[in-house]
Backbone bond lengths (Angstrom), bond angles and torsions (degrees), N, CA, C in turn:
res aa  C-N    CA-C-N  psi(-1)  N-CA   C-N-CA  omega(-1)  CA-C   N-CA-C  phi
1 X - - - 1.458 - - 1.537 110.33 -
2 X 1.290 125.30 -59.79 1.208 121.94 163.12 1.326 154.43 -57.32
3 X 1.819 107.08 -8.05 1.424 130.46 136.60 1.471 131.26 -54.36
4 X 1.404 104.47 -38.11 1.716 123.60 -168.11 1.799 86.62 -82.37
5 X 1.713 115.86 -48.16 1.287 89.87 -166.16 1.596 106.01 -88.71
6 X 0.861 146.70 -7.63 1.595 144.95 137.24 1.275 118.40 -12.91
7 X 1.220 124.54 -68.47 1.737 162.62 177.81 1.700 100.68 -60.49
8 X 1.522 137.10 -40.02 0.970 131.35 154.82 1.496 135.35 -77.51
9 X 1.662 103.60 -45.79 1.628 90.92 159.79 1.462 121.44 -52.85
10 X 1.379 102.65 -32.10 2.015 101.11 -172.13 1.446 87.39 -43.75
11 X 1.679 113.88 -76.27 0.890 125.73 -148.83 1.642 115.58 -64.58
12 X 0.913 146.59 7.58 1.299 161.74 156.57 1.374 102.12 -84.28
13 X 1.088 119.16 -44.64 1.638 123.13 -173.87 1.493 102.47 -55.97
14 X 1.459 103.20 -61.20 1.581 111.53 -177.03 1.455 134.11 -46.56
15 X 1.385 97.14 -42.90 1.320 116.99 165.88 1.597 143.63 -78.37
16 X 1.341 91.61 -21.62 1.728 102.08 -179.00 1.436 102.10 -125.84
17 X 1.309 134.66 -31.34 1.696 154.81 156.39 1.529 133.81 -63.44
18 X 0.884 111.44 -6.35 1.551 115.77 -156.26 2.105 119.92 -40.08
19 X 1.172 92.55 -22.80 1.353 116.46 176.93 1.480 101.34 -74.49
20 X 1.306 130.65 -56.69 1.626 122.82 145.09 1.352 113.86 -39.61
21 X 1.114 120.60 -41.44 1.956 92.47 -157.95 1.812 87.21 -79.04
22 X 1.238 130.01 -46.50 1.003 151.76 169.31 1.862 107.74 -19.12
23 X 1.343 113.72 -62.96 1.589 122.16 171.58 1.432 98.74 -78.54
24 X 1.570 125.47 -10.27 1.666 96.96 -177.15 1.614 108.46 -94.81
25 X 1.660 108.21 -34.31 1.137 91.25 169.07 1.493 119.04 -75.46
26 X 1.248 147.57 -43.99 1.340 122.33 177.40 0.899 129.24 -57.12
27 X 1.552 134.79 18.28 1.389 142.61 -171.75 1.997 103.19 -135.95
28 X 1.427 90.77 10.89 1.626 94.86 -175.41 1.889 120.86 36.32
29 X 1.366 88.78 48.10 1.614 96.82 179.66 1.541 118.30 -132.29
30 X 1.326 117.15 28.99 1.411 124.21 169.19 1.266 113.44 -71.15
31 X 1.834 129.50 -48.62 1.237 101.66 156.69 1.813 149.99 -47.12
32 X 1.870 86.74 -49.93 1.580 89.53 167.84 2.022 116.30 -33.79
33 X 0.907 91.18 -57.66 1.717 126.19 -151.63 1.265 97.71 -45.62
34 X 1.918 111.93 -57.58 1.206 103.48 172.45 1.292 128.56 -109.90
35 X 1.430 120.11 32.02 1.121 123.06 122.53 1.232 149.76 -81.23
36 X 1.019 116.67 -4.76 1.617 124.38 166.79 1.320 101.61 -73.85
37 X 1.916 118.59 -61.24 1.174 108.85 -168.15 1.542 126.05 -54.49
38 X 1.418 114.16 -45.02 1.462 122.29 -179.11 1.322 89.03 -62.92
39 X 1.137 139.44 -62.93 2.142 112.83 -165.40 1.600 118.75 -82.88
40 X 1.469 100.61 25.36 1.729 110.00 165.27 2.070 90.89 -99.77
41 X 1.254 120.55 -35.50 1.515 99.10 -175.83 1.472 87.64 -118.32
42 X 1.271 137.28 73.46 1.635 142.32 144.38 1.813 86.98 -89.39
43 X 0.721 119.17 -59.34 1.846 111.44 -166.07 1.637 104.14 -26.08
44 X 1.500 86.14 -71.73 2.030 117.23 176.78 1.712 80.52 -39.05
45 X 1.036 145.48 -68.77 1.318 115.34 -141.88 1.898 108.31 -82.20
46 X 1.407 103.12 -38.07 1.276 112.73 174.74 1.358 115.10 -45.99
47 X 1.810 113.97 -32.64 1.367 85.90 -163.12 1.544 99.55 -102.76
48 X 1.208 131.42 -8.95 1.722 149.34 122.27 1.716 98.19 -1.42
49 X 1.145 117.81 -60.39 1.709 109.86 -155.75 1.366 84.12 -81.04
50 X 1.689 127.80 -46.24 1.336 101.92 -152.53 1.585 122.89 -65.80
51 X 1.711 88.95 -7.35 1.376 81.06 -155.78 2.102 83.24 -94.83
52 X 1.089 133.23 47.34 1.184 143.56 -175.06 2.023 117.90 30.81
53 X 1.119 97.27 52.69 1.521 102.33 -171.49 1.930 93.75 -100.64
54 X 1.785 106.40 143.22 1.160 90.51 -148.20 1.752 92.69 -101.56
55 X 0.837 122.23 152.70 1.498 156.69 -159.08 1.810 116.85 -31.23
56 X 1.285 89.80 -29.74 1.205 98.87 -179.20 1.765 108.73 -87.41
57 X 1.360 104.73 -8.20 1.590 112.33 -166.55 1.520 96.05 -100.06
58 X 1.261 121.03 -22.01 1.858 130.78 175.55 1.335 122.32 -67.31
59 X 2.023 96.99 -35.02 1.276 78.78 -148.05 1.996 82.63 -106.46
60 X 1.565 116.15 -5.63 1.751 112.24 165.78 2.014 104.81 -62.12
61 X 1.417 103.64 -27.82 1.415 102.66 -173.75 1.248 110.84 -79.14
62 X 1.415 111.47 -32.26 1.525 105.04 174.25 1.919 128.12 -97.36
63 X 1.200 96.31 7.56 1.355 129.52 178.06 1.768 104.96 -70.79
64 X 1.356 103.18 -72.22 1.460 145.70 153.51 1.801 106.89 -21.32
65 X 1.356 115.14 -54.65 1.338 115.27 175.45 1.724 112.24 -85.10
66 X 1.246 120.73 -45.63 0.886 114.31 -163.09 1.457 108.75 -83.68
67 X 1.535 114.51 -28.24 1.815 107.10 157.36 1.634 113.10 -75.78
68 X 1.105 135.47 3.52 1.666 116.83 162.22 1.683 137.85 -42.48
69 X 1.162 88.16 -35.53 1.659 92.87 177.00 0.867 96.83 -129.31
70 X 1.906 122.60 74.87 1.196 118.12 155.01 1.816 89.34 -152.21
71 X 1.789 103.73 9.64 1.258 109.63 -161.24 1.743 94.93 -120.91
72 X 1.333 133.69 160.80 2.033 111.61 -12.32 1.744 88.53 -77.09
73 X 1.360 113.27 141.14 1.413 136.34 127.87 1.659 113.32 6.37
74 X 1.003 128.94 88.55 1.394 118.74 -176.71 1.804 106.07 -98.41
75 X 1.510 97.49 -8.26 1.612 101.01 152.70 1.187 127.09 -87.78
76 X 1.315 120.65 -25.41 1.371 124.45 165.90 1.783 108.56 -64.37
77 X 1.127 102.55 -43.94 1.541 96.32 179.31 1.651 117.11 -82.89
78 X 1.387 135.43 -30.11 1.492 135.36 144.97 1.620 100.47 -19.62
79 X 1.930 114.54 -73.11 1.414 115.76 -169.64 1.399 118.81 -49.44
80 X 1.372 103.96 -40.36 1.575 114.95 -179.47 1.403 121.23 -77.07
81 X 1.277 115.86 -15.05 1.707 116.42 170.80 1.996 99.03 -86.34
82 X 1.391 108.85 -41.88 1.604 128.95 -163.95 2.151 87.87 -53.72
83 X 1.682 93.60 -64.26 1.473 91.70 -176.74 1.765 125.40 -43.13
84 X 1.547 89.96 -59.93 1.192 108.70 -170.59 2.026 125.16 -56.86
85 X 1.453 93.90 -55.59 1.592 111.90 172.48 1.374 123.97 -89.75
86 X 1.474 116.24 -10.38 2.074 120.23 -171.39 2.055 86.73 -138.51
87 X 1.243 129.77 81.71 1.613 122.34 -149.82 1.915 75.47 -100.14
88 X 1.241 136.60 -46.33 1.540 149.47 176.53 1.562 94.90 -44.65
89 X 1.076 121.47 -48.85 1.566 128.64 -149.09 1.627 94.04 -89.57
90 X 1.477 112.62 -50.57 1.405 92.83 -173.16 1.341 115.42 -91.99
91 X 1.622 119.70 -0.21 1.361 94.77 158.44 1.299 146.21 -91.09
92 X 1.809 99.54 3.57 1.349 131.20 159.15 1.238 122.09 -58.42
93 X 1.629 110.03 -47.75 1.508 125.29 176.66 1.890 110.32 -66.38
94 X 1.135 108.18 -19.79 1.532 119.82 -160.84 1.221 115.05 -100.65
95 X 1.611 95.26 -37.70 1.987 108.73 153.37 1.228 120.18 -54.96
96 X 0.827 112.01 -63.17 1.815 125.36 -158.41 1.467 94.91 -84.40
97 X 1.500 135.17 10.67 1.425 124.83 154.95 2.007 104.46 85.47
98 X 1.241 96.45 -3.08 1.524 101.51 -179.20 1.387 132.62 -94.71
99 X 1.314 100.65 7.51 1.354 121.74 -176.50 1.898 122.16 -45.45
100 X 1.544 103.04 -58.02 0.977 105.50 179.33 1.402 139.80 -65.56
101 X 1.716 80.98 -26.25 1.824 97.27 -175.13 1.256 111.01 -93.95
102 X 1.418 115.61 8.33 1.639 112.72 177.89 1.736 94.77 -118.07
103 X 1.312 116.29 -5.79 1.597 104.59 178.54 1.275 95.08 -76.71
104 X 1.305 125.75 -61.43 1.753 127.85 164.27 1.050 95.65 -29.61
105 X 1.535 156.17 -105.25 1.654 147.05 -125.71 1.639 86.76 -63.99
106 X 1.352 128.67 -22.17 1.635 111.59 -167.42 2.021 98.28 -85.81
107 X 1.441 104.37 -22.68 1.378 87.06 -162.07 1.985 98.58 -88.01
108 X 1.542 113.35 -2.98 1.057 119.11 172.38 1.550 116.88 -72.02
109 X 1.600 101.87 -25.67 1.228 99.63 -169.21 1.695 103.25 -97.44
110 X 0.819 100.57 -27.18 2.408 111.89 158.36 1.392 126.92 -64.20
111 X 1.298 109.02 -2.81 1.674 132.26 -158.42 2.208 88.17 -56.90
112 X 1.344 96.12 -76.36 1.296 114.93 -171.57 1.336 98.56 -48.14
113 X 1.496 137.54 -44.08 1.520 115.56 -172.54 1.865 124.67 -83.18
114 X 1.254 87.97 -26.52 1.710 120.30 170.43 1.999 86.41 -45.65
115 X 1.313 106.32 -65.78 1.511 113.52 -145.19 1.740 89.38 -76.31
116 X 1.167 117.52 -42.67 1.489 115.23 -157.83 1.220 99.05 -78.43
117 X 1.155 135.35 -26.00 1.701 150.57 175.35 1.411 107.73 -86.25
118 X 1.431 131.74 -1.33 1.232 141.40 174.97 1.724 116.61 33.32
119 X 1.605 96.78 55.98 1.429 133.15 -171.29 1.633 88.16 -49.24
120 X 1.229 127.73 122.03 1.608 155.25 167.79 1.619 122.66 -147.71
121 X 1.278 90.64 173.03 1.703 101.07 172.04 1.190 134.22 -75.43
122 X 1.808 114.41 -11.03 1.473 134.71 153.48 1.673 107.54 -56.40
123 X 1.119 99.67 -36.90 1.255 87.19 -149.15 1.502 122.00 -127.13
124 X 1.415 98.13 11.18 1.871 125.29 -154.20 2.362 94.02 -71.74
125 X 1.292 106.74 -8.48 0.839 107.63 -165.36 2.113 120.85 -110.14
126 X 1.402 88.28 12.00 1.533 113.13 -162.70 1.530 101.34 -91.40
127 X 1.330 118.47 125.77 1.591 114.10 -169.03 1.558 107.13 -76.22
128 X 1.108 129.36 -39.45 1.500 110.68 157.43 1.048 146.61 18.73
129 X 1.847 78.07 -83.84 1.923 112.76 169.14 1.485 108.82 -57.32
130 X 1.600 121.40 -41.28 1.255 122.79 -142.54 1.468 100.12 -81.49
131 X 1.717 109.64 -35.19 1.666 121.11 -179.04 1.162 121.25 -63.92
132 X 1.712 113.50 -49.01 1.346 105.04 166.00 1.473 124.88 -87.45
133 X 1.664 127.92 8.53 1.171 108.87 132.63 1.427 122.84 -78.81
134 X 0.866 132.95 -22.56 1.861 117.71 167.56 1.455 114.49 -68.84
135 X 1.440 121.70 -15.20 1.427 112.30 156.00 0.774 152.02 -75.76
136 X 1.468 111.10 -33.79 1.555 147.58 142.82 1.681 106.31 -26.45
137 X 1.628 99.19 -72.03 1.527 105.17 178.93 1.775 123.12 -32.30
138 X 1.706 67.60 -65.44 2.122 93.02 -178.49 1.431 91.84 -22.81
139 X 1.754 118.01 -86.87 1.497 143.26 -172.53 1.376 98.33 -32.89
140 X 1.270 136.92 -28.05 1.607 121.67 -165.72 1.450 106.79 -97.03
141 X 1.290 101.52 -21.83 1.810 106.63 -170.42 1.290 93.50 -101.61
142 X 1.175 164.74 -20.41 1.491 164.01 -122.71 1.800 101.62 -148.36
């Protein structure tokens, strides 16, 4: 169980995180990382089996905890404003293979509005947020 969920946070990491996997490997701490997290919800799963819930229901529940604070994606949403509002820019960024590493320098440069706007899953959907990240952007690409 704790291999499989290893193997899924990675892979969640990779995909919705990359700016994490990104600081974990240059800091040679991808193992630590997800090992700590998977044996902070081994309990959650232990007490999951006892109560005979079947495997696939353990490991969405423990999936579920251990991606919470890594959620919503504020790289997924960088890509999704980048696609949607700069469509020239990101397929420039997407050509030239640079995509990822400049959505990171963009979400570095959103850091302060993300935080001051207390960027969450309540609220990931509030145009607000969405304007002054497309302004932000504008200013980073321009």
């Amino acid at each position: 169980m704790q291999q499989i969920l290893r193997e899924k946070l990675w892979t969640y990491i990779v995909q919705n995180n990359p700016d994490l996997m990104i600081r974990l490997q240059e800091t040679h701490g991808v193992t630590r990382y997800l090992e700590e997290k998977v044996n902070a919800v081994m309990p959650i799963a232990s007490e999951l089996l006892a109560e005979s819930k079947p495997q696939y229901v353990i490991e969405e529940l423990c999936m579920d905890t251990l991606t919470k604070e890594l959620r919503p994606s504020r790289f997924l949403y960088i890509r999704s404003v980048l696609e949607e509002e700069f469509v020239t820019d990101y397929e420039r960024l997407r050509q030239s293979g640079t995509l990822t590493y400049e959505i990171i320098n963009i979400m570095d440069a959103c850091k302060a509005i993300f935080d001051e706007l207390q960027f969450s899953s309540e609220n990931d959907d509030e145009r607000y947020i969405r304007y002054a990240i497309i302004g932000q952007v504008h200013d980073y690409l321009n």
